[in-house]
GUDOGU-195288 format. One record per residue (C-alpha): residue in three letters; x, y negated, z. Coordinates in nm, 2 decimals. Layout:
BEGIN
r rest->ALA	px->X	py->Y	pz->Z .
...
//
This chain:
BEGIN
r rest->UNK	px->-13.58	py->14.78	pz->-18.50 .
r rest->UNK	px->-13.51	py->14.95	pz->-18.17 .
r rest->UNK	px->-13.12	py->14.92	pz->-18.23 .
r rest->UNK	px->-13.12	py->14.57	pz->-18.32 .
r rest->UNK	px->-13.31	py->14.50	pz->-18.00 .
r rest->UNK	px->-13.05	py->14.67	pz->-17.80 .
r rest->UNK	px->-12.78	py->14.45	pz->-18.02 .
r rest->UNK	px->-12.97	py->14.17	pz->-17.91 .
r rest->UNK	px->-12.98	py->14.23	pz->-17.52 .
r rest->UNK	px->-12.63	py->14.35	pz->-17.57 .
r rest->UNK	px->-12.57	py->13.97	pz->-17.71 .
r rest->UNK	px->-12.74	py->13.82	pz->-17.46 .
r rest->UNK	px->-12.62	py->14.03	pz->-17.17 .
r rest->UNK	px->-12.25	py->13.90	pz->-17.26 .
r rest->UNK	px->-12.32	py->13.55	pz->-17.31 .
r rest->UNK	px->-12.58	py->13.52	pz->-17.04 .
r rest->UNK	px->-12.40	py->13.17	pz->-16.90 .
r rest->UNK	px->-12.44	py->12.98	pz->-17.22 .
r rest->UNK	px->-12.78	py->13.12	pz->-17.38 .
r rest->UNK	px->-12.93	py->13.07	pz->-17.04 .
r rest->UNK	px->-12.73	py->12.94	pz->-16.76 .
r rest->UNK	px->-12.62	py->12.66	pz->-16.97 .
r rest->UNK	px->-12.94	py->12.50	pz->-17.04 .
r rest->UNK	px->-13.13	py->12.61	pz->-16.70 .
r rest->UNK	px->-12.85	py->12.40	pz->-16.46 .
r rest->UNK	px->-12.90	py->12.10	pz->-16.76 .
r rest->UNK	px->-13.27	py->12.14	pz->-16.70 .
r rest->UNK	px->-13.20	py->12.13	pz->-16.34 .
r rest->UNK	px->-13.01	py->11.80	pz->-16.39 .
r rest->UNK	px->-13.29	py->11.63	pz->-16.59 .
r rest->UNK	px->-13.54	py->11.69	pz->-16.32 .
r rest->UNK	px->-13.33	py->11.61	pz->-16.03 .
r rest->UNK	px->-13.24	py->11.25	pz->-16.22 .
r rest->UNK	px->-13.59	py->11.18	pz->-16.32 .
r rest->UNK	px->-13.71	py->11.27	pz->-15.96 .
r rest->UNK	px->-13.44	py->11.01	pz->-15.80 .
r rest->UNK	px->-13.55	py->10.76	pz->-16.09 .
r rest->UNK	px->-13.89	py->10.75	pz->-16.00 .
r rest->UNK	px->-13.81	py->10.78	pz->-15.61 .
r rest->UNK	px->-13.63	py->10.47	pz->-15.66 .
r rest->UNK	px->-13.78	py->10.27	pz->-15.92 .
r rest->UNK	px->-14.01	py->10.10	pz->-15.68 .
r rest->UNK	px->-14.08	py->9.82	pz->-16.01 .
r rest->UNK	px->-14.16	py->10.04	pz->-16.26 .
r rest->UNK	px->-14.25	py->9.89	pz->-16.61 .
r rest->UNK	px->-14.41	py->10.06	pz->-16.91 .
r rest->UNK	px->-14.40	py->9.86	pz->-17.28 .
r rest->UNK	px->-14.76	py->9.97	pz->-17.49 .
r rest->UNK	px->-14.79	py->9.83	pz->-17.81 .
r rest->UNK	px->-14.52	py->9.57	pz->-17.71 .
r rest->UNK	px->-14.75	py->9.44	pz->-17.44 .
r rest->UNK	px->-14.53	py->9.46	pz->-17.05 .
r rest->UNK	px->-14.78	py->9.61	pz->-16.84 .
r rest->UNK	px->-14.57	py->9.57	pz->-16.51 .
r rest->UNK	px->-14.87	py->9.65	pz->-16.28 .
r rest->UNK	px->-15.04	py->9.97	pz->-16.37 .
r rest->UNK	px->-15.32	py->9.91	pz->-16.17 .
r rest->UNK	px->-15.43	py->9.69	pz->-16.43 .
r rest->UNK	px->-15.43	py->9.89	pz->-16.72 .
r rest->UNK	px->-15.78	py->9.94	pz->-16.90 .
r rest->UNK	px->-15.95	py->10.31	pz->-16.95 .
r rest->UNK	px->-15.80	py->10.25	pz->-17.30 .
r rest->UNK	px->-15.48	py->10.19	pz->-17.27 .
r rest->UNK	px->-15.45	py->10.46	pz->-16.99 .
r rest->UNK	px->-15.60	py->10.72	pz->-17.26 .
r rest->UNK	px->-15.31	py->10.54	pz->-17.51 .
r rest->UNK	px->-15.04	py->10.63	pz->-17.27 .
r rest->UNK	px->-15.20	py->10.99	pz->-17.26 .
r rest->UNK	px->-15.17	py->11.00	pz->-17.58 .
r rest->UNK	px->-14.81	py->10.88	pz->-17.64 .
r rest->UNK	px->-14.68	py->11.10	pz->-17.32 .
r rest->UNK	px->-14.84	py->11.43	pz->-17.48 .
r rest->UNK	px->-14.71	py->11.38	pz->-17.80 .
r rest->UNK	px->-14.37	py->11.26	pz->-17.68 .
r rest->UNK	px->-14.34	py->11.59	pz->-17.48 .
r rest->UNK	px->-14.12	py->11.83	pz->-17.71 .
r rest->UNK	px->-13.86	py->11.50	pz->-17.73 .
r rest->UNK	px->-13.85	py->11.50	pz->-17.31 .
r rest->UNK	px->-13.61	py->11.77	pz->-17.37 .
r rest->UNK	px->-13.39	py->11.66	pz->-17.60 .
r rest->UNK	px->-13.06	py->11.70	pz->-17.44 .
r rest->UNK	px->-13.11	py->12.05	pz->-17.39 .
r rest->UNK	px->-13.17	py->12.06	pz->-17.81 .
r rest->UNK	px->-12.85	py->11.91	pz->-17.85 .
r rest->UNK	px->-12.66	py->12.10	pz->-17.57 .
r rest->UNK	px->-12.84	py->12.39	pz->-17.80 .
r rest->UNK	px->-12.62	py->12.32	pz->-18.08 .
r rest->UNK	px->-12.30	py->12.36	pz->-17.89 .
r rest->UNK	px->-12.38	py->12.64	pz->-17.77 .
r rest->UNK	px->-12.47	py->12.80	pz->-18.09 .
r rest->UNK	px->-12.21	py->12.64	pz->-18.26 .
r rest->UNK	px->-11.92	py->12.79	pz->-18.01 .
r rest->UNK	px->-12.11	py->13.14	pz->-17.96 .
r rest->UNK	px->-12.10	py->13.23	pz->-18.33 .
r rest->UNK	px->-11.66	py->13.04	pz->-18.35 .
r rest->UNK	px->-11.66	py->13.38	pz->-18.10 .
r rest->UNK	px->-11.90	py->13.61	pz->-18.20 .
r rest->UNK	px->-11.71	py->13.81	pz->-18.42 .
r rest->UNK	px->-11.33	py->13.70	pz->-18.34 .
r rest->UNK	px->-11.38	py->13.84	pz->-17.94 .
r rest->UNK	px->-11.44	py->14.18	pz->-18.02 .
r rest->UNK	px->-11.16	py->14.17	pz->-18.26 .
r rest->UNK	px->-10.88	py->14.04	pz->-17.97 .
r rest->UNK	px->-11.02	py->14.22	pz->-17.72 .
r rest->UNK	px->-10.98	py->14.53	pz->-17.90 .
r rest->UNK	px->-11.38	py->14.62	pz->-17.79 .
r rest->UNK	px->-11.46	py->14.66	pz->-18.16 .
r rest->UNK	px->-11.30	py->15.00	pz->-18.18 .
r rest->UNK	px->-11.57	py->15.06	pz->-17.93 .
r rest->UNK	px->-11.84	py->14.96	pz->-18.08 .
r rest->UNK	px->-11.76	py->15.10	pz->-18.47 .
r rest->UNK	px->-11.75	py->15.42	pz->-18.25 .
r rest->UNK	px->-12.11	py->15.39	pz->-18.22 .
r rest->UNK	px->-12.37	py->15.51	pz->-18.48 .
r rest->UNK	px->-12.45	py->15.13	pz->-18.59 .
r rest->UNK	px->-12.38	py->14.94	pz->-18.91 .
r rest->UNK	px->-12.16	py->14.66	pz->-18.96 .
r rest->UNK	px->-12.45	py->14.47	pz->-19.12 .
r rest->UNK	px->-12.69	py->14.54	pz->-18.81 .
r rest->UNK	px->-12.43	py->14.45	pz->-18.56 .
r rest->UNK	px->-12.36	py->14.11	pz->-18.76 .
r rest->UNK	px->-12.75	py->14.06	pz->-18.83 .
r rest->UNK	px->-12.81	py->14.06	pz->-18.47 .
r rest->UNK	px->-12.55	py->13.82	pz->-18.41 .
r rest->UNK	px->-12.72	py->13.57	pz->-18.63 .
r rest->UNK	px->-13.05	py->13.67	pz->-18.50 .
r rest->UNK	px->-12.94	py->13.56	pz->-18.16 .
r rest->UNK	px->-12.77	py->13.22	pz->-18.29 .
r rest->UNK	px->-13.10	py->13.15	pz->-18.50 .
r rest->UNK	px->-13.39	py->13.32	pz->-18.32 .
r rest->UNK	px->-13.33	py->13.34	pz->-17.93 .
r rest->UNK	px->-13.14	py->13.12	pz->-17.86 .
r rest->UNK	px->-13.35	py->12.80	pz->-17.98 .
r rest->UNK	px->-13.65	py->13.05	pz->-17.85 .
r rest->UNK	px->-13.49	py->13.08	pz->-17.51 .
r rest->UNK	px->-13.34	py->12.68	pz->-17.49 .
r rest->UNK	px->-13.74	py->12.57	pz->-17.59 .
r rest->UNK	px->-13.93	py->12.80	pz->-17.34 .
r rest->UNK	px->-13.65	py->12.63	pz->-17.06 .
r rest->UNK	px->-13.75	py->12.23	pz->-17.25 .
r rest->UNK	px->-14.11	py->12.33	pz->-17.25 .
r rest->UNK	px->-14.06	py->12.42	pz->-16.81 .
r rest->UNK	px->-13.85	py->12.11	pz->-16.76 .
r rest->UNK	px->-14.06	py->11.86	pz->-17.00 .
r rest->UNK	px->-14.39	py->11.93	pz->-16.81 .
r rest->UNK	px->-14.24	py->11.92	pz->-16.48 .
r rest->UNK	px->-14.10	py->11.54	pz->-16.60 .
r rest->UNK	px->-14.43	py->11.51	pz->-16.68 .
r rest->UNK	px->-14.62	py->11.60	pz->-16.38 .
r rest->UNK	px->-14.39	py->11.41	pz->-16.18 .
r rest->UNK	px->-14.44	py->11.12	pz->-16.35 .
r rest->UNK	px->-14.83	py->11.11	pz->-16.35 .
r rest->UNK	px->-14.79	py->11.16	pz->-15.97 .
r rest->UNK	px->-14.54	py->10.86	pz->-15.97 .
r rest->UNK	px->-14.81	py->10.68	pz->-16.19 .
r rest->UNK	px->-15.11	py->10.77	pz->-15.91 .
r rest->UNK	px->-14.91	py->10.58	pz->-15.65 .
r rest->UNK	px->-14.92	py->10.32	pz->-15.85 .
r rest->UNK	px->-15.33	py->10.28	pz->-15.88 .
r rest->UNK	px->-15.33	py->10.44	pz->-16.23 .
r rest->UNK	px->-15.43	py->10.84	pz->-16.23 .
r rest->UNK	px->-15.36	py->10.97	pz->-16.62 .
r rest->UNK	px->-15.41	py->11.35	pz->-16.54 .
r rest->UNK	px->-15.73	py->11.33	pz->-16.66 .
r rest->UNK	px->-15.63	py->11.17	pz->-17.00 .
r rest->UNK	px->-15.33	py->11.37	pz->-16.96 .
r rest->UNK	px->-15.49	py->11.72	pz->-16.96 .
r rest->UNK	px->-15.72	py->11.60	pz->-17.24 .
r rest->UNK	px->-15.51	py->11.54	pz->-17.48 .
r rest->UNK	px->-15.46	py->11.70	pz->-17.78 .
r rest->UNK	px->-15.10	py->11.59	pz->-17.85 .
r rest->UNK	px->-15.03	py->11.76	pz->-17.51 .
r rest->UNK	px->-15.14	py->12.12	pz->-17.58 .
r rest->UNK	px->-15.03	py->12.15	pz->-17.92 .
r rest->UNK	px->-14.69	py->11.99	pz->-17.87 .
r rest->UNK	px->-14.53	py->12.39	pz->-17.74 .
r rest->UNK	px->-14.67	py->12.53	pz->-18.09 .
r rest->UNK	px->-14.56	py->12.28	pz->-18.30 .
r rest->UNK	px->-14.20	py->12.30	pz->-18.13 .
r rest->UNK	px->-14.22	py->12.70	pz->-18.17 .
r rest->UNK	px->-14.30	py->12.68	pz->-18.51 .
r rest->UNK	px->-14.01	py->12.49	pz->-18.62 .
r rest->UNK	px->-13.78	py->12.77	pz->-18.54 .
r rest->UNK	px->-13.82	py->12.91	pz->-18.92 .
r rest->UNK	px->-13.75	py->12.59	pz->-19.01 .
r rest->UNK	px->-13.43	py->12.60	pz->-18.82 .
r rest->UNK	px->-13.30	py->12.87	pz->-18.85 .
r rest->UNK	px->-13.29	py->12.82	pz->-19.27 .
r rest->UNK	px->-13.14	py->12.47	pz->-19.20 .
r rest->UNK	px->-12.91	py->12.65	pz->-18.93 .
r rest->UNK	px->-12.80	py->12.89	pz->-19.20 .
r rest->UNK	px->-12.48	py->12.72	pz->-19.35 .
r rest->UNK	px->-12.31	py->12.62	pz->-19.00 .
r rest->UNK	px->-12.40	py->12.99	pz->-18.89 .
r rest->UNK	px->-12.29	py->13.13	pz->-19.17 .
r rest->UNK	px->-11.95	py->12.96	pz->-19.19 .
r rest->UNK	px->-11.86	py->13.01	pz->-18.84 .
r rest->UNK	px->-11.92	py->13.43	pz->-18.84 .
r rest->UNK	px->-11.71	py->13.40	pz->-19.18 .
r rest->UNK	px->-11.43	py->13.23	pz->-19.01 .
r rest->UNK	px->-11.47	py->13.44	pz->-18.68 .
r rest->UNK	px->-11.45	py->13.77	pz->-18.83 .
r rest->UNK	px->-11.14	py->13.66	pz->-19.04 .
r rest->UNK	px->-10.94	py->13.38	pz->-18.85 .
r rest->UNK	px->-10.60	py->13.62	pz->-18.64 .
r rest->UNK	px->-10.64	py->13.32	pz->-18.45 .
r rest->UNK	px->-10.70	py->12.91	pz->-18.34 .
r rest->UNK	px->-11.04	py->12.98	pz->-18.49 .
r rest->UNK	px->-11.19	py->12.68	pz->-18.41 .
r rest->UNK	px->-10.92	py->12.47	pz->-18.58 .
r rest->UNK	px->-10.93	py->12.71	pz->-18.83 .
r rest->UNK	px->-11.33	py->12.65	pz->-18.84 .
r rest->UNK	px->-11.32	py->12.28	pz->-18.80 .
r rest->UNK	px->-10.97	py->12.14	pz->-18.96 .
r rest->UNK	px->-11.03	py->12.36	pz->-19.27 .
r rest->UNK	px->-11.34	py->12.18	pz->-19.39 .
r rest->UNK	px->-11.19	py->11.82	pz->-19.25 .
r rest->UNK	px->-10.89	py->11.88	pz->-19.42 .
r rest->UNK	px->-11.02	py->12.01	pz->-19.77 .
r rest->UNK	px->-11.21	py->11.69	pz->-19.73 .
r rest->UNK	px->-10.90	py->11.43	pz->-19.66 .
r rest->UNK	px->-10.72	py->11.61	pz->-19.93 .
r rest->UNK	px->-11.02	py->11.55	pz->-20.18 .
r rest->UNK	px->-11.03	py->11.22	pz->-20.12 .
r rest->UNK	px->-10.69	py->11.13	pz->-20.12 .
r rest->UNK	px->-10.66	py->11.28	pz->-20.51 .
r rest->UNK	px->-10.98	py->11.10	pz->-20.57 .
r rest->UNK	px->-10.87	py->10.77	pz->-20.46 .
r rest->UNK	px->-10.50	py->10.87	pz->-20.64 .
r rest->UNK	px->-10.58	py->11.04	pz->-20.94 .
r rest->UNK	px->-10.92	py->10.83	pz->-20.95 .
r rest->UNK	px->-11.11	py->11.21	pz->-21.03 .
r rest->UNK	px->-11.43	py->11.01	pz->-20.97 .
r rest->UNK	px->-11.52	py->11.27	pz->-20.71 .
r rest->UNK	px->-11.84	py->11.09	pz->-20.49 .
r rest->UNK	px->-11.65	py->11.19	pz->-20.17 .
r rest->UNK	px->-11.94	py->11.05	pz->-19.94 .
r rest->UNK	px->-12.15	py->11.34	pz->-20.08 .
r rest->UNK	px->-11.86	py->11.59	pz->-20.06 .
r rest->UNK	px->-11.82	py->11.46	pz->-19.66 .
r rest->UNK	px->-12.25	py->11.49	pz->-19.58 .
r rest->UNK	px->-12.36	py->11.79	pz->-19.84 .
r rest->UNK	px->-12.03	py->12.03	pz->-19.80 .
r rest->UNK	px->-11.84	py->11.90	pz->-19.48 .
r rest->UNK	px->-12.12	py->11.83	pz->-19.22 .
r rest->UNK	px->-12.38	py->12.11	pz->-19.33 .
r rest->UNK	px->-12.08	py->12.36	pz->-19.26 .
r rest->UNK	px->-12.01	py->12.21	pz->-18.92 .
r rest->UNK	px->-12.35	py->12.01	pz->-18.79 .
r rest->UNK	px->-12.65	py->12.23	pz->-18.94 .
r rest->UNK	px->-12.71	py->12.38	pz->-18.62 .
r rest->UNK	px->-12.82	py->12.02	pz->-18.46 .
r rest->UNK	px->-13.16	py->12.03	pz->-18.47 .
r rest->UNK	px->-13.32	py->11.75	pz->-18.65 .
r rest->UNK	px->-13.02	py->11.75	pz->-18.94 .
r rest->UNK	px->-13.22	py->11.77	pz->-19.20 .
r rest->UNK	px->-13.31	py->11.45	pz->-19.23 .
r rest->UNK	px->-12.93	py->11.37	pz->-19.22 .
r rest->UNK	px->-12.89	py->11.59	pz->-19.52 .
r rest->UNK	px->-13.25	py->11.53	pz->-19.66 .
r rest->UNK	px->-13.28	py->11.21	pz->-19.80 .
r rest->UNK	px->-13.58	py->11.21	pz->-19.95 .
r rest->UNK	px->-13.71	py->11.30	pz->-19.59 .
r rest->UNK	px->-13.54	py->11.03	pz->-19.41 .
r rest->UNK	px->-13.74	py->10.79	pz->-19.69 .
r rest->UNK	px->-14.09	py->10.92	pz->-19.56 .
r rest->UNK	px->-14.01	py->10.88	pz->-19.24 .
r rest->UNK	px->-13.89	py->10.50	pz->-19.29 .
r rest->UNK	px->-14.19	py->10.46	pz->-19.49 .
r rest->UNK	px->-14.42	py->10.64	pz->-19.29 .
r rest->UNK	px->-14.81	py->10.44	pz->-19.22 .
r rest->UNK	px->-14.85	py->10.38	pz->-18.87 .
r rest->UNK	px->-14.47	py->10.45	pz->-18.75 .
r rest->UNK	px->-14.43	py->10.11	pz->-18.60 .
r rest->UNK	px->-14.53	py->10.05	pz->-18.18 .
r rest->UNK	px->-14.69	py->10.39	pz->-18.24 .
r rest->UNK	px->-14.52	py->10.69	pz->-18.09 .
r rest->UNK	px->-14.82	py->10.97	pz->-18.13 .
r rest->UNK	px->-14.77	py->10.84	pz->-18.50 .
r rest->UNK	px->-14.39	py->10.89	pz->-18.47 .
r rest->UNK	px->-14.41	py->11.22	pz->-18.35 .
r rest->UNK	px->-14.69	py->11.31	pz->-18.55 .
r rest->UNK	px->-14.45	py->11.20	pz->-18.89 .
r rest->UNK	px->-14.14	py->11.41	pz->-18.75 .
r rest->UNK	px->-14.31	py->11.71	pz->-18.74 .
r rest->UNK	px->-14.48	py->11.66	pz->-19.10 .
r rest->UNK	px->-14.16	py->11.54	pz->-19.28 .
r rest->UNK	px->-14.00	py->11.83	pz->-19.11 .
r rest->UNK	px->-14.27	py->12.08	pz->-19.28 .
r rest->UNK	px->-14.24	py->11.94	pz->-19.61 .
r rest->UNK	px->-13.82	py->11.97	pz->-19.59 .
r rest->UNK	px->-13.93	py->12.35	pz->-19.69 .
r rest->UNK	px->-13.95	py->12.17	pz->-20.04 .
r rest->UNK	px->-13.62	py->11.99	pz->-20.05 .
r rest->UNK	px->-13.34	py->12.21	pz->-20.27 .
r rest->UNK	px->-13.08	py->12.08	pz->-20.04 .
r rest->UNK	px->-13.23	py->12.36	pz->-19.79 .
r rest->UNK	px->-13.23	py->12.64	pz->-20.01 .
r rest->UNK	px->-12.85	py->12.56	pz->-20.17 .
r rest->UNK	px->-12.79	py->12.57	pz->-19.80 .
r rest->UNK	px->-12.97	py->12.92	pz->-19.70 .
r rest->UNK	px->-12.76	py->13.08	pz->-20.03 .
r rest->UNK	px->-12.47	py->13.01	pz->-19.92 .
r rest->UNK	px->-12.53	py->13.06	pz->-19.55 .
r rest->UNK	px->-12.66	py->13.40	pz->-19.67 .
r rest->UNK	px->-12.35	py->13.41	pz->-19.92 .
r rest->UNK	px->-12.12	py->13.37	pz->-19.62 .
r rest->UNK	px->-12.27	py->13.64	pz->-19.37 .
r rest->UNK	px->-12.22	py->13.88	pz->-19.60 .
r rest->UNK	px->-11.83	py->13.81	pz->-19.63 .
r rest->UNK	px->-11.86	py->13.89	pz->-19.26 .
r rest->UNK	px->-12.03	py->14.14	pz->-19.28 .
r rest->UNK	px->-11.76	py->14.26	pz->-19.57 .
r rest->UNK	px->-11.47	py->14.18	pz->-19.30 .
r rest->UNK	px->-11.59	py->14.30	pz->-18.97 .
r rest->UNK	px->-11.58	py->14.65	pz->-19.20 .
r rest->UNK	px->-11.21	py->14.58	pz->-19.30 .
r rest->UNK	px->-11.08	py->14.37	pz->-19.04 .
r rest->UNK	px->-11.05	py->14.58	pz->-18.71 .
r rest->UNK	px->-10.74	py->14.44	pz->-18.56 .
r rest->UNK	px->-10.64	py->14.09	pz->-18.46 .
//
């Protein structure tokens, strides 16, 4: 445990700018736009319910304590450019994470070292799967509540004070634990694209991300030019979402109801979805729980699993570039 921590740091040391820098100066962004938004949106208008409530002032105790509501359950989405700016980042740190020790020649470096080939890898995916999302939601939780706070300030100029439906809401406080706890979740959705890319980054000599990318696009163009040729009644639509995209767009967070249909269903067919975003919210987080049960995630995990272990295989073989 103690070397795979010092793996970790060593991870995290190297690619400081895009586990961390990256999403802190995006952060920075968000609040510095949603402080000149609300500096200058002298007429601001809010939609409850589909009513226009373009005077706060006038808003009743209840629909002040809906608004609490919606805003504390809405707070994990506030961040949502830094969760897809998260996938990037993963997505391009594990195209290098193998391949840059290779060209650099540091690998002969590090298999000097009393550590395994299936640590070193292990903490590689650890990082993609684990800190990263841990270190990209600690950075959304900062920026959300500071959106937040200023927001409910630019609400009391207004006439309409929410902190104290604000601080009493339920939605609020749980919405950081209910975000932590779908990092399991993640990561086993996260498995295929993570697995792939370490596969293709401790073999590819080089071009790794057209090796990563084109190899998938192209098996798939090929496919489905025979299949419209030959007519091999191959259904290429589920060749293109179930083979193509899990390689290449797992790590988006949220993709399982891409791949999970029977997930996107329940959320379509949710009770109380419509005008009702606590109730949205409420159904992402539960549809996301039961995707645990779909089959579609643990085909995925094998061969995400399947493929980290080829790395593993040819970080031990493969020592020059």
């Amino acid at each position: 445990m103690n070397t795979m921590k010092w793996l970790m740091q060593r991870e995290y040391w190297e690619n400081k700018g895009m586990l961390f820098w990256a999403p802190a100066i995006v952060s920075g962004l968000m609040l510095a736009f949603t402080a000149v938004m609300l500096i200058i949106g002298n007429n601001m208008e809010m939609h409850i319910n589909g009513d226009s409530l373009s005077r706060f002032h006038e808003m009743s105790a209840a629909q002040r304590h809906e608004l609490a509501n919606a805003v504390g359950a809405a707070f994990p989405m506030m961040a949502t450019p830094l969760y897809i700016l998260m996938a990037f980042v993963i997505f391009f740190y594990c195209l290098g994470a193998l391949y840059d020790d290779r060209r650099d020649r540091s690998i002969l470096f590090w298999k000097s070292l009393p550590v395994s080939d299936v640590t070193t890898v292990l903490s590689k995916v650890a990082v993609a799967t684990v800190a990263a999302p841990l270190i990209v939601a600690i950075i959304g939780f900062v920026a959300s509540l500071a959106i937040i706070l200023m927001t409910s300030l630019a609400l009391s100029f207004h006439g309409v004070n929410v902190f104290g439906d604000l601080l009493s809401s339920t939605n609020l406080w749980l919405s950081p634990f209910r975000m932590l706890s779908l990092i399991p979740i993640y990561l086993l959705w996260a498995l295929p694209t993570v697995g792939w890319l370490l596969m293709v980054s401790s073999w590819a000599r080089g071009k790794v991300f057209l090796w990563a990318v084109g190899a998938p696009l192209m098996t798939g163009a090929l496919l489905a030019w025979a299949n419209y040729a030959f007519k091999l009644g191959v259904n290429i639509e589920w060749f293109f979402s179930q083979v193509v995209l899990r390689l290449l767009g797992s790590v988006l967070p949220g993709a399982w109801f891409i791949f999970d249909r029977s997930a996107q269903e329940a959320m379509k067919h949710a009770p109380g979805m419509e005008n009702d975003p606590a109730g949205q919210i409420s159904g992402f987080f539960n549809e996301t729980y039961a995707s645990l049960a779909s089959p579609t995630l643990w085909v995925g995990v094998a061969a995400g699993v399947a493929m980290i272990a080829v790395a593993i295989w040819m970080r031990r073989w493969r020592e020059e570039n």
